[in-house]
BALOBA-1460 file (C-alpha; in Angstrom, 3 decimals):
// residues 350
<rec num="1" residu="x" x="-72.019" y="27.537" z="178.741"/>
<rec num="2" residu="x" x="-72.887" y="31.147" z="179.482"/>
<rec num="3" residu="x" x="-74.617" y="33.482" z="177.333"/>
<rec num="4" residu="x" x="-75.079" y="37.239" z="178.002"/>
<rec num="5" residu="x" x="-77.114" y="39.966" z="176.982"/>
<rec num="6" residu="x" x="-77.327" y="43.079" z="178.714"/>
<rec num="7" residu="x" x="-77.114" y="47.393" z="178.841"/>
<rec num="8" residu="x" x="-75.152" y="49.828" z="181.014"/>
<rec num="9" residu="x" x="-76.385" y="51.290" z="183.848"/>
<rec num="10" residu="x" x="-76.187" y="54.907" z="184.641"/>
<rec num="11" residu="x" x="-74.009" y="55.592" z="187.829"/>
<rec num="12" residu="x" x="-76.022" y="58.822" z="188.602"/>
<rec num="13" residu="x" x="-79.225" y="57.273" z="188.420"/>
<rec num="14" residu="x" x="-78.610" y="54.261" z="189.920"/>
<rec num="15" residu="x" x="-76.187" y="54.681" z="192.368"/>
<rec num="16" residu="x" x="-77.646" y="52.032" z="194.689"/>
<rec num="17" residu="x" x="-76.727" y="49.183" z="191.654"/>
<rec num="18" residu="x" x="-73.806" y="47.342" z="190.863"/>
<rec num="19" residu="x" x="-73.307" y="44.603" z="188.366"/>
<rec num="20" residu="x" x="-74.851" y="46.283" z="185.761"/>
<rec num="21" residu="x" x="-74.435" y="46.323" z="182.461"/>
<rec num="22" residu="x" x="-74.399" y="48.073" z="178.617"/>
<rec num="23" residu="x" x="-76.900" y="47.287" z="175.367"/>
<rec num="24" residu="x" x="-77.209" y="44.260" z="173.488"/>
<rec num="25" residu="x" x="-73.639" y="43.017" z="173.698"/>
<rec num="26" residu="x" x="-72.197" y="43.884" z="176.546"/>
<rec num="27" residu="x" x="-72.177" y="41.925" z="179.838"/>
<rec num="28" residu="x" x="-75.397" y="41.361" z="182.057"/>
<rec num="29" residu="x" x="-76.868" y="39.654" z="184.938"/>
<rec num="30" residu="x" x="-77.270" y="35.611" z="184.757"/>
<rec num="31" residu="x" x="-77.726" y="32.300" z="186.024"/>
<rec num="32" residu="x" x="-75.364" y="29.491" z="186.634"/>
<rec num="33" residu="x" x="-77.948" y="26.479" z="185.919"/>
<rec num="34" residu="x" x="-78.289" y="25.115" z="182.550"/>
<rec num="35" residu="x" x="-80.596" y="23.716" z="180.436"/>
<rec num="36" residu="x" x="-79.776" y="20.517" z="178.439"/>
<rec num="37" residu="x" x="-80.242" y="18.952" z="175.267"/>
<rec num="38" residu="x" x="-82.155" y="15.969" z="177.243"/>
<rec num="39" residu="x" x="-84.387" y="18.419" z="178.931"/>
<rec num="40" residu="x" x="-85.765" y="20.576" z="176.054"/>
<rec num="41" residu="x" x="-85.144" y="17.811" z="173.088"/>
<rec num="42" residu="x" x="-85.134" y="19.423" z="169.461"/>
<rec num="43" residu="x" x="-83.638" y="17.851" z="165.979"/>
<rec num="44" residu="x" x="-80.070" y="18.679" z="166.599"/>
<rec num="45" residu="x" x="-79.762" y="20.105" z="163.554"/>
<rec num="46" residu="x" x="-79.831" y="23.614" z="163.551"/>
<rec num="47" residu="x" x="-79.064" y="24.420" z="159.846"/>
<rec num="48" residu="x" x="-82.108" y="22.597" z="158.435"/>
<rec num="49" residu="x" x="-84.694" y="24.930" z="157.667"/>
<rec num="50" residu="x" x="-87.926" y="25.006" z="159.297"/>
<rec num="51" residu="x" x="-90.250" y="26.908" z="160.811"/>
<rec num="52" residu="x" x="-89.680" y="29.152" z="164.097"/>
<rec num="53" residu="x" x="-93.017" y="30.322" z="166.171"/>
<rec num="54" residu="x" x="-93.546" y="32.795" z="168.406"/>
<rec num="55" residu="x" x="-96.228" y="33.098" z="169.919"/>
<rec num="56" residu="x" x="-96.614" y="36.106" z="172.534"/>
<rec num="57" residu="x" x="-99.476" y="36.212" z="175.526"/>
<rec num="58" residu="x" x="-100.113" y="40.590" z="174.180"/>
<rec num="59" residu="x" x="-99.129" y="40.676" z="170.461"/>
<rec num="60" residu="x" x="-100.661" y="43.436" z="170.014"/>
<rec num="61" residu="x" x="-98.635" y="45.232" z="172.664"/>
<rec num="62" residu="x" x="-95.636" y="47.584" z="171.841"/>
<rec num="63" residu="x" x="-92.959" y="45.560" z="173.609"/>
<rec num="64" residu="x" x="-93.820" y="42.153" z="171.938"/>
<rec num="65" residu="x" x="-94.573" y="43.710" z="168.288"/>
<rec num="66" residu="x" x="-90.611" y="44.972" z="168.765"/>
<rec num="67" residu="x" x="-89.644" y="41.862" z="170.413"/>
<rec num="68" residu="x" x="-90.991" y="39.419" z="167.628"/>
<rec num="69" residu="x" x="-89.256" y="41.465" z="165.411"/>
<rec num="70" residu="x" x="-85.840" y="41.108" z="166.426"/>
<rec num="71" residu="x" x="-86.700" y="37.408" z="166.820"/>
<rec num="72" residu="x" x="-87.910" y="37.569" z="162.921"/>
<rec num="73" residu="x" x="-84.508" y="39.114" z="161.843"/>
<rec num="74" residu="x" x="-82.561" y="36.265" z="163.382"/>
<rec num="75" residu="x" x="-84.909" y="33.574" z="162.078"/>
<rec num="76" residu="x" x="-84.450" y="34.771" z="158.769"/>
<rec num="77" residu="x" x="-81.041" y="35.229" z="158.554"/>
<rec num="78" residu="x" x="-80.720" y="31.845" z="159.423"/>
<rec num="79" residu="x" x="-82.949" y="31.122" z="156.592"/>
<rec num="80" residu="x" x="-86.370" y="29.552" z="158.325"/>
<rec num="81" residu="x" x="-89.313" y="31.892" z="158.712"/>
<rec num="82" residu="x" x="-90.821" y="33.072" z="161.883"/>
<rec num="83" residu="x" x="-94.623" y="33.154" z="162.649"/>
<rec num="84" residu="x" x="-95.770" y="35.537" z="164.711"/>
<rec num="85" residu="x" x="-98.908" y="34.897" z="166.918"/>
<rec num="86" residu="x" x="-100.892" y="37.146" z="169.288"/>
<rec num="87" residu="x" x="-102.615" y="34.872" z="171.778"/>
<rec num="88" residu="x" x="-104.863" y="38.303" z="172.886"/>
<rec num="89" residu="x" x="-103.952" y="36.856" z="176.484"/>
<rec num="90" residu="x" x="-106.213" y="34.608" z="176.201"/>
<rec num="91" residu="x" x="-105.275" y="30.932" z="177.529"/>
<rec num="92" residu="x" x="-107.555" y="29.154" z="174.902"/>
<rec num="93" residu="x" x="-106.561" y="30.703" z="172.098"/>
<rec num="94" residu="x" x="-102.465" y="30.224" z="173.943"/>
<rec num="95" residu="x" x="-103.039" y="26.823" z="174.006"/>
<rec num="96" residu="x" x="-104.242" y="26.666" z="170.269"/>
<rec num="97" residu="x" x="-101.450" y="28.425" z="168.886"/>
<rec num="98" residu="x" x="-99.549" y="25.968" z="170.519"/>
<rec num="99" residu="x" x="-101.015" y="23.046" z="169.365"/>
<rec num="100" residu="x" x="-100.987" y="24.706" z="165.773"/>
<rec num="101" residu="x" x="-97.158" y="24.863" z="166.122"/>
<rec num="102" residu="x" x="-97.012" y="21.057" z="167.220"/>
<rec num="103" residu="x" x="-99.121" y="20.032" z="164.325"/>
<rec num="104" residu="x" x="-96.751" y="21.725" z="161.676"/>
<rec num="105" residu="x" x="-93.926" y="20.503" z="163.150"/>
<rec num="106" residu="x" x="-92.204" y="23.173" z="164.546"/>
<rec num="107" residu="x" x="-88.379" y="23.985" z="164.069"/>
<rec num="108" residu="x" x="-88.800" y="25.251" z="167.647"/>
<rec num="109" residu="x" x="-90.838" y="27.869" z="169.900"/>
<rec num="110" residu="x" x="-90.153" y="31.198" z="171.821"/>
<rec num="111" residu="x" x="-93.108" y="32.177" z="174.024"/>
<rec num="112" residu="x" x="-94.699" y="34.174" z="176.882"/>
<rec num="113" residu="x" x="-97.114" y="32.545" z="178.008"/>
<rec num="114" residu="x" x="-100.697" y="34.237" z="179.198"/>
<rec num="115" residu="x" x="-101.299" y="32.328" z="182.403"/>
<rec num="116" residu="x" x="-97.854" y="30.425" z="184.334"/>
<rec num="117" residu="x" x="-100.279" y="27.947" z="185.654"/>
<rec num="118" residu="x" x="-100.877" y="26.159" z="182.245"/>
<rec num="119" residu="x" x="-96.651" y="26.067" z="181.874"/>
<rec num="120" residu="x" x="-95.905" y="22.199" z="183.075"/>
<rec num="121" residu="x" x="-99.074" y="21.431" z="180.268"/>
<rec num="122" residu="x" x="-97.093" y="23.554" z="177.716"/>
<rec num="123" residu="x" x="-93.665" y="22.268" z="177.636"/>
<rec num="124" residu="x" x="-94.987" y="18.714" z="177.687"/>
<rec num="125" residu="x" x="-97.125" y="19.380" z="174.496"/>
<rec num="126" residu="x" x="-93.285" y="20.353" z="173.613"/>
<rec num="127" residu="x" x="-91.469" y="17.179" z="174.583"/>
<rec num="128" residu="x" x="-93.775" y="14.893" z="173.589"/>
<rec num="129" residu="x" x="-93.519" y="16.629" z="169.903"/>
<rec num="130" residu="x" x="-90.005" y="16.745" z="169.954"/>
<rec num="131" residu="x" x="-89.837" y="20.313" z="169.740"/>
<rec num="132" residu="x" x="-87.770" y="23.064" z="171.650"/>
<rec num="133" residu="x" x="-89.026" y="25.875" z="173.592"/>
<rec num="134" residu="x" x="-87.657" y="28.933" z="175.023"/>
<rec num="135" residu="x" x="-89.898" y="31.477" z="177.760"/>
<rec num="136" residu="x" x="-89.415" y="35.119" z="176.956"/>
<rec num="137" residu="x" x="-89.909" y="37.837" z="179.560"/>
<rec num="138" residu="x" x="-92.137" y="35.517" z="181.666"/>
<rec num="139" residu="x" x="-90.988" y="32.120" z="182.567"/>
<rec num="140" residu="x" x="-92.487" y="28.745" z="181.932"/>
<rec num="141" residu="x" x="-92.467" y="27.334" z="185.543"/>
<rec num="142" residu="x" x="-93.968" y="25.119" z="188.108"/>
<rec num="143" residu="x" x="-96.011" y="26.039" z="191.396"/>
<rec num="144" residu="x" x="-92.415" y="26.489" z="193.215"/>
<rec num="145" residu="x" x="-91.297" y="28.815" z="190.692"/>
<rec num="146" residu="x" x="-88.626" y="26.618" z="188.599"/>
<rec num="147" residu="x" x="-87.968" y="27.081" z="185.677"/>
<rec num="148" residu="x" x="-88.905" y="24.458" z="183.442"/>
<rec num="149" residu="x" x="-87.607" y="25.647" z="180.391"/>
<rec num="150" residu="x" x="-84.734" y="28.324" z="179.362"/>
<rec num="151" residu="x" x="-85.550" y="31.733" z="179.968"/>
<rec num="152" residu="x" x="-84.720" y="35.257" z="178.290"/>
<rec num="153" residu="x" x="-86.190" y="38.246" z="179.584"/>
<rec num="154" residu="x" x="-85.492" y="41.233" z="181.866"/>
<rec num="155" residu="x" x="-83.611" y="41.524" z="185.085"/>
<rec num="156" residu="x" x="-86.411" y="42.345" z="186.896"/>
<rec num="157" residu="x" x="-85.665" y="43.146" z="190.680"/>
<rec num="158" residu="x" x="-82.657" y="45.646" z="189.523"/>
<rec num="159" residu="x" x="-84.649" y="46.909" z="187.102"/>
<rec num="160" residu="x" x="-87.379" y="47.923" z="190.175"/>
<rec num="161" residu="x" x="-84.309" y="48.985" z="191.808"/>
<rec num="162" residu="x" x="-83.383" y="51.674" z="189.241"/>
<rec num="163" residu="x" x="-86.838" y="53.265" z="189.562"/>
<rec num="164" residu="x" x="-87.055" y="53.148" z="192.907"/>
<rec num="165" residu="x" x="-83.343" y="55.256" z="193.212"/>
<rec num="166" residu="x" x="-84.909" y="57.597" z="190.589"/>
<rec num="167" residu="x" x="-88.269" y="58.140" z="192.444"/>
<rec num="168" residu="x" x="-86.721" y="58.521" z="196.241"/>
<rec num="169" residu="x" x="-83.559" y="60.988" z="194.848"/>
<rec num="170" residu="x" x="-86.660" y="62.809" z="192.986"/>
<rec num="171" residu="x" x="-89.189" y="62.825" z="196.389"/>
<rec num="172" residu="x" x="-85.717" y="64.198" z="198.504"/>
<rec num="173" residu="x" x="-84.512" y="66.940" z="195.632"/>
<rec num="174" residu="x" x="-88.949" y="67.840" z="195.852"/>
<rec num="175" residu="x" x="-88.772" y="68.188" z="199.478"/>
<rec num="176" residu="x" x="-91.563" y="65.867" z="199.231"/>
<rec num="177" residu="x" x="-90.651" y="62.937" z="201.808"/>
<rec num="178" residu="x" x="-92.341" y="65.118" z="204.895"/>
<rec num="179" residu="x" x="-95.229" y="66.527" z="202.613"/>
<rec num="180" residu="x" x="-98.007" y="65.019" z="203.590"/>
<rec num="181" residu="x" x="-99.688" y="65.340" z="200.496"/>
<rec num="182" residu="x" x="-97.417" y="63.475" z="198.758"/>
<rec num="183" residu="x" x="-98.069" y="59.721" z="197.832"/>
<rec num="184" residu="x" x="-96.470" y="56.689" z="196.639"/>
<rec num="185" residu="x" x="-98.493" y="54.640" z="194.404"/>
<rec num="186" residu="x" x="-97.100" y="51.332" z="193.217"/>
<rec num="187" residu="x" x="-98.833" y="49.384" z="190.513"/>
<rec num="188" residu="x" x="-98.683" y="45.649" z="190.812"/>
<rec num="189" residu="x" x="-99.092" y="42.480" z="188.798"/>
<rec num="190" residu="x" x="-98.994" y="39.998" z="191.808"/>
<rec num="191" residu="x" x="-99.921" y="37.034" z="189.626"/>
<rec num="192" residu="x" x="-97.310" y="37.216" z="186.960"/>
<rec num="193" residu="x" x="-94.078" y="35.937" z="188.217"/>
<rec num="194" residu="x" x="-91.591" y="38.384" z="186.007"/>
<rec num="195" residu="x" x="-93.186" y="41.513" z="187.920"/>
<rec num="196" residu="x" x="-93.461" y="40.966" z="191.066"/>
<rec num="197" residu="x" x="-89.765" y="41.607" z="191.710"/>
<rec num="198" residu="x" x="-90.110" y="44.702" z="189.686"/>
<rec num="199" residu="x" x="-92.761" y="45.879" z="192.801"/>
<rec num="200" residu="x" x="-89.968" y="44.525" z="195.111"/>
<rec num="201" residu="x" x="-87.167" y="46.406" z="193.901"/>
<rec num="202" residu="x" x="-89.029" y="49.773" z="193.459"/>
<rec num="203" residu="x" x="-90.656" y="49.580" z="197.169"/>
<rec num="204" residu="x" x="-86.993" y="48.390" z="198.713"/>
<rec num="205" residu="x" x="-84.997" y="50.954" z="197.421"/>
<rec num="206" residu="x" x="-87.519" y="53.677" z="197.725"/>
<rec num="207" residu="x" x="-87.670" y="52.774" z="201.335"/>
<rec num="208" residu="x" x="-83.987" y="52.580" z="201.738"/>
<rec num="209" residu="x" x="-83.435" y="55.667" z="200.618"/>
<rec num="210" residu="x" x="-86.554" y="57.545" z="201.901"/>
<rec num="211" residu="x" x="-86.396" y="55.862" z="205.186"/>
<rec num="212" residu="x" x="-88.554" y="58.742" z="206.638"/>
<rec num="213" residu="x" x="-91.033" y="58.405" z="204.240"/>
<rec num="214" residu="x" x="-94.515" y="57.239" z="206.219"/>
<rec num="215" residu="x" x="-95.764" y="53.956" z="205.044"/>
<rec num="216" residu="x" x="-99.584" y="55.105" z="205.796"/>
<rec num="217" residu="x" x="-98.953" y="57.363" z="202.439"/>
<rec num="218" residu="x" x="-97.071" y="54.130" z="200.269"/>
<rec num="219" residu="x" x="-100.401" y="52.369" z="198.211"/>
<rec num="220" residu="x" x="-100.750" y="49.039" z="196.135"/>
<rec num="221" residu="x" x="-102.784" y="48.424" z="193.286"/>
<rec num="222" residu="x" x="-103.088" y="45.523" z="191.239"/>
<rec num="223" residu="x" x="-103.739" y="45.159" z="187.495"/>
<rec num="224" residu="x" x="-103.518" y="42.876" z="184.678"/>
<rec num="225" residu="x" x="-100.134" y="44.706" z="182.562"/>
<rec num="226" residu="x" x="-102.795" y="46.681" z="179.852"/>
<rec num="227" residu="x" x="-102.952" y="50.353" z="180.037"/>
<rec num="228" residu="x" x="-106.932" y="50.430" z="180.786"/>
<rec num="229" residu="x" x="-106.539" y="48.198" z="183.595"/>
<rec num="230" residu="x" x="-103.964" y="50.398" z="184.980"/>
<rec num="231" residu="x" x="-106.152" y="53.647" z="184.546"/>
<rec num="232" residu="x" x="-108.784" y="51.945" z="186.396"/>
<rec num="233" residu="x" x="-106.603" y="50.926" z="189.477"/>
<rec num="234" residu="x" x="-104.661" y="54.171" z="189.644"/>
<rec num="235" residu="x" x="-108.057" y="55.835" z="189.415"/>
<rec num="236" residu="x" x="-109.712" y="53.982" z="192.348"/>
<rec num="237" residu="x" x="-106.627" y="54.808" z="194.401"/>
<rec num="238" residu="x" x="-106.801" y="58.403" z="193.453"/>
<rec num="239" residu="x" x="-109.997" y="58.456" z="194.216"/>
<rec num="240" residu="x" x="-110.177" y="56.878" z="197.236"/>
<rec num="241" residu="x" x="-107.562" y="59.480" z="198.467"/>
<rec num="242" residu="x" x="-108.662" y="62.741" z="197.827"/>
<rec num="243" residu="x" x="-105.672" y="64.087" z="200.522"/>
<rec num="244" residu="x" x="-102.931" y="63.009" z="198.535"/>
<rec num="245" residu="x" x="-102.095" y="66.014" z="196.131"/>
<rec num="246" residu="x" x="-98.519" y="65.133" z="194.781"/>
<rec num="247" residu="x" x="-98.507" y="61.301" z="193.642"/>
<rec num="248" residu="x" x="-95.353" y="59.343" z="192.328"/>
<rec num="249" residu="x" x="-96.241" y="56.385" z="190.593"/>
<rec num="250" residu="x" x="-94.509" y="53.255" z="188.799"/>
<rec num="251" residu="x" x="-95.382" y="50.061" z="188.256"/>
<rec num="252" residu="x" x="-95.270" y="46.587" z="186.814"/>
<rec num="253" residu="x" x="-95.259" y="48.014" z="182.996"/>
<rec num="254" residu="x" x="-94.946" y="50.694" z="181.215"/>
<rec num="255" residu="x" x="-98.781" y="49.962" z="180.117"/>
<rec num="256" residu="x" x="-99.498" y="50.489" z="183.891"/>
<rec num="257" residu="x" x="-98.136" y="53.322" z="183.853"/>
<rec num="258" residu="x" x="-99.218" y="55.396" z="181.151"/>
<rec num="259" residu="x" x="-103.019" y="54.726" z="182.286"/>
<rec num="260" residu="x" x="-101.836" y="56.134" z="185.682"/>
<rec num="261" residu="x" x="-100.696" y="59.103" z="183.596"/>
<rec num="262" residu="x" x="-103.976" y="59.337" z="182.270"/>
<rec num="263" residu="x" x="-105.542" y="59.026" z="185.538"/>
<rec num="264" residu="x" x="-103.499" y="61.696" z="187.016"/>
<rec num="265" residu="x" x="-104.251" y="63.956" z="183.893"/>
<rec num="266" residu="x" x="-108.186" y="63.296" z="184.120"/>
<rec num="267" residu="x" x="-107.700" y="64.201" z="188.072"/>
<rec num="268" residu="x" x="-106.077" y="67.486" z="187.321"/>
<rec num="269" residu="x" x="-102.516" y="66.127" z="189.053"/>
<rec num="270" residu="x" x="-100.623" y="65.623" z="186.851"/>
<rec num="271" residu="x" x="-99.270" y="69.018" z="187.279"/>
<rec num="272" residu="x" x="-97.196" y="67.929" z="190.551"/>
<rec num="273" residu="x" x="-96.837" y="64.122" z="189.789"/>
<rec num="274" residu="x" x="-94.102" y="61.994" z="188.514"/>
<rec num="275" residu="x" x="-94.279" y="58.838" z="186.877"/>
<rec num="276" residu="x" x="-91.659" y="56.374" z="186.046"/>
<rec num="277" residu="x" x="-92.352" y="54.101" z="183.261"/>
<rec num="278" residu="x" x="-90.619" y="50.781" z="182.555"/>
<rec num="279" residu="x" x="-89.537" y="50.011" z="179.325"/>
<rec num="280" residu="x" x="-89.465" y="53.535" z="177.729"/>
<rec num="281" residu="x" x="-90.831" y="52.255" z="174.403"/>
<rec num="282" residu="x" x="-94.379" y="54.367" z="175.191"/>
<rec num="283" residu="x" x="-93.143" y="56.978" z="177.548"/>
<rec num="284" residu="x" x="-90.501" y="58.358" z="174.545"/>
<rec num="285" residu="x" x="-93.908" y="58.589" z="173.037"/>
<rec num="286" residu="x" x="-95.362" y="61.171" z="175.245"/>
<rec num="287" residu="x" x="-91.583" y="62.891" z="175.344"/>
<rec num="288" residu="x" x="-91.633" y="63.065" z="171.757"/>
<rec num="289" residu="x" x="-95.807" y="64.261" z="171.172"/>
<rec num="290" residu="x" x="-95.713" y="66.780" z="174.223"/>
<rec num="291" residu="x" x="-91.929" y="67.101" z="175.290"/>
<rec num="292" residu="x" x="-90.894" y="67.451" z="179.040"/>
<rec num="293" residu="x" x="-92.953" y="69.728" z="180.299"/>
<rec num="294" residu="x" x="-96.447" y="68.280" z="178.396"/>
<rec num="295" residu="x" x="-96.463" y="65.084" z="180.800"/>
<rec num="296" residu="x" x="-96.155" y="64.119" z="184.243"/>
<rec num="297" residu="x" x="-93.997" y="60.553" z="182.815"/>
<rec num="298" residu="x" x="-90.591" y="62.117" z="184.208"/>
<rec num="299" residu="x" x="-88.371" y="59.358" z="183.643"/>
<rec num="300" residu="x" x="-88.346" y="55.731" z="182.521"/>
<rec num="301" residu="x" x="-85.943" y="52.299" z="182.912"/>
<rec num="302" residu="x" x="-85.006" y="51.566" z="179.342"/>
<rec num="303" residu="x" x="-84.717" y="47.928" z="178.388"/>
<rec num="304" residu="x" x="-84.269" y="46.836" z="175.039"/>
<rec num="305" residu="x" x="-87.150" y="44.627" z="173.569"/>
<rec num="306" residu="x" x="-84.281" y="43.568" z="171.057"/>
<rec num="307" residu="x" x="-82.437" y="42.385" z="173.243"/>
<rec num="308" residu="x" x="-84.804" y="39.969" z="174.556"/>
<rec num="309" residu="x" x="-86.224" y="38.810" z="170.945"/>
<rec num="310" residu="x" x="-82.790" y="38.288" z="169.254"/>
<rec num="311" residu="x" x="-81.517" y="36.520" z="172.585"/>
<rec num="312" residu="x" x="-84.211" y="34.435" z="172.650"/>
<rec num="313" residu="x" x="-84.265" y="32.997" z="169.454"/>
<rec num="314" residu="x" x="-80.831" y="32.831" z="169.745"/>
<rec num="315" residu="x" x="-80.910" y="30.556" z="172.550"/>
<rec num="316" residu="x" x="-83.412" y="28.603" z="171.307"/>
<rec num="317" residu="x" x="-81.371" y="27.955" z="168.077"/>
<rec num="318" residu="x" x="-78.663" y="26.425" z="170.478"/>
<rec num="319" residu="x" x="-80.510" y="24.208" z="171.910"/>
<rec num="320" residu="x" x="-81.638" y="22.874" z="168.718"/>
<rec num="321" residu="x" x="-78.243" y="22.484" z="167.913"/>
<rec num="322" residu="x" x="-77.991" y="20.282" z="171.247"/>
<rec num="323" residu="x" x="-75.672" y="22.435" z="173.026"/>
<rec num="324" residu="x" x="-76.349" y="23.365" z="176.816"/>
<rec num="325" residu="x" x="-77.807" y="26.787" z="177.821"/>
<rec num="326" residu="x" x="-78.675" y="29.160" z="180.974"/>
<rec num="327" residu="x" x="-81.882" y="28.777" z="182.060"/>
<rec num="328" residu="x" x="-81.999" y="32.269" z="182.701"/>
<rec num="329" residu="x" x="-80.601" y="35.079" z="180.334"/>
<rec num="330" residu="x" x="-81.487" y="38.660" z="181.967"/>
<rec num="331" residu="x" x="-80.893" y="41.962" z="180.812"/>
<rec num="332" residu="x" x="-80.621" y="44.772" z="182.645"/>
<rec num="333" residu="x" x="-81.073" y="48.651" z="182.270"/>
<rec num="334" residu="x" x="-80.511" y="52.501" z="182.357"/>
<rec num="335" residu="x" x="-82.674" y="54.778" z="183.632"/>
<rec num="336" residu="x" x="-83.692" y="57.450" z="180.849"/>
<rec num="337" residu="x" x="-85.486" y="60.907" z="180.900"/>
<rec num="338" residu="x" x="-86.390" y="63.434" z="178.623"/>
<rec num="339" residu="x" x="-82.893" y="65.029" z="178.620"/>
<rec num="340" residu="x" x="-81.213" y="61.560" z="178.115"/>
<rec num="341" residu="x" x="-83.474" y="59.475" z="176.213"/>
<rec num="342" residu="x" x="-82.299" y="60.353" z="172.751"/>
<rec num="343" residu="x" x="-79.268" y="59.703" z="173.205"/>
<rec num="344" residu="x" x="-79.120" y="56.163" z="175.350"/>
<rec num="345" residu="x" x="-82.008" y="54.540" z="173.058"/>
<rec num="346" residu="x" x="-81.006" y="55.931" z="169.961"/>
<rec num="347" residu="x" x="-83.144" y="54.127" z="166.660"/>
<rec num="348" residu="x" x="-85.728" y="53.239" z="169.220"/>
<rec num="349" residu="x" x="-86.778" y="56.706" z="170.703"/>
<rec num="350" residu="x" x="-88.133" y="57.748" z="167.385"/>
């Protein structure tokens, strides 16, 4: 059985994509395998009312605060009640909200977990309760990267794709490819395994299409998805390369990069850089506080945090009804700007 979630992708953005897709319920991008009843046991018995968790590695974070929303709305219409835990991305206090779920006796579990080595320790706490469990945005795994449990989240290497179109068609319409002040500054998350094909997708298609582009002037740095970690790396790479005048920057996060725009800004420029966010849910932010010409965020890949809470419950809610899943539900996305960003996000850009 296939389920699908997904948004449509601008042509003129993106013209490098294909099989892309519109909001919420529309086609999108997904796997053939499936997950069965066997593998991720539950009651069966989806209409008795219980008690949904979800418990999120940043809960204090934008993205999951609107994702365990939509999650609550479907919970609730379906009459159980949703718990919503921030685990402050902190594996001890993961692995206790966990436990605190087994002990009440969980209706079932959506989750992103903090660290994807404890995941094989998590979903066996799961089986051996008896209770179902879904991933959201990053997948519980083993070391070779399978999935071990159905997955919701974001299509991640188109997704780097889309920014990396926007950022090279940007650098050419600049005249910035042969500037050799110009920089590309990509900010990674190397350890978590959702966004590293985000970093993939945004230095292959920014490559493709700025072949000419020198790869002495293309930088890495690392950082753990919160917006003061990505200050600090963007700032030791700015620092460290007082030539470069003219960055463009994206990143893992849209976290990341709003702490490189704050880097940029306490550098003095941000007046010739460009930053493309991911996610859009903080760079509407500085579009609506400062408008287009306040901020050097010029564009960012919206993907809809409701998409991924309401499709993850409502995956999880078929597998407690025994019925087979995807393992992996993606959603894709649309490349928005100030000019656009009103009108493709609608609700959510206030």
């Amino acid at each position: 059985m296939k389920k699908v979630l997904g948004v449509v992708m601008a042509a003129a953005v993106a013209v490098a994509l294909t099989g892309c897709s519109g909001f919420d319920d529309e086609p999108a991008t997904q796997a053939a395998a499936t997950a069965s009843q066997a593998d991720n046991a539950g009651s069966g018995d989806a209409s008795a009312k219980g008690v949904i968790y979800g418990i999120y590695k940043a809960g204090d974070q934008t993205w999951f605060i609107d994702e365990g929303e939509a999650a609550k709305k479907v919970v609730e219409q379906r009459g159980d009640e949703f718990i919503y835990v921030d685990a402050k991305m902190k594996p001890e206090e993961y692995l206790k909200a966990i436990d605190n779920a087994v002990a009440n006796q969980a209706k079932g579990i959506v989750t992103c977990i903090p660290d994807q080595t404890m995941s094989q320790v998590v979903v066996d706490k799961c089986k051996e309760a008896g209770i179902p469990v879904v991933a959201c945005d990053d997948a519980l795994q083993n070391d070779a990267g399978d999935k071990l449990a159905p997955w919701v989240g974001i299509n991640a290497y188109v997704i780097g794709q889309a920014n990396g179109d926007w950022l090279a068609a940007y650098a050419k319409d600049n005249n910035l490819v042969e500037d050799e002040q110009c920089g590309l500054l990509l900010l990674t998350m190397d350890t978590v395994s959702s966004c590293v094909p985000r970093a993939e997708g945004e230095y292959d298609n920014f490559t493709a299409n700025c072949p000419d582009f020198p790869a002495e002037r293309i930088f890495r740095a690392d950082y753990d998805g919160t917006t003061d970690k990505g200050n600090v790396a963007a700032t030791s790479v700015i620092t460290a390369h007082p030539e470069i005048k003219k960055w463009l920057v994206t990143g893992a996060n849209e976290e990341g990069t709003i702490g490189a725009v704050r880097a940029l800004e306490s550098a003095g420029l941000d007046g010739d850089a460009c930053v493309v966010g991911l996610g859009a849910y903080m760079a509407k932010d500085e579009w609506n506080g400062k408008g287009a010409e306040g901020t050097c965020m010029k564009a960012a890949t919206y993907f809809s945090s409701d998409s991924v809470g309401k499709g993850s419950v409502e995956v999880l809610y078929e597998v407690i009804g025994g019925k087979e899943v995807p393992l992996e539900t993606a959603v894709d996305a649309i490349v928005v700007t100030p000019e656009s960003y009103r009108e493709v996000m609608g609700k959510a850009a206030e």
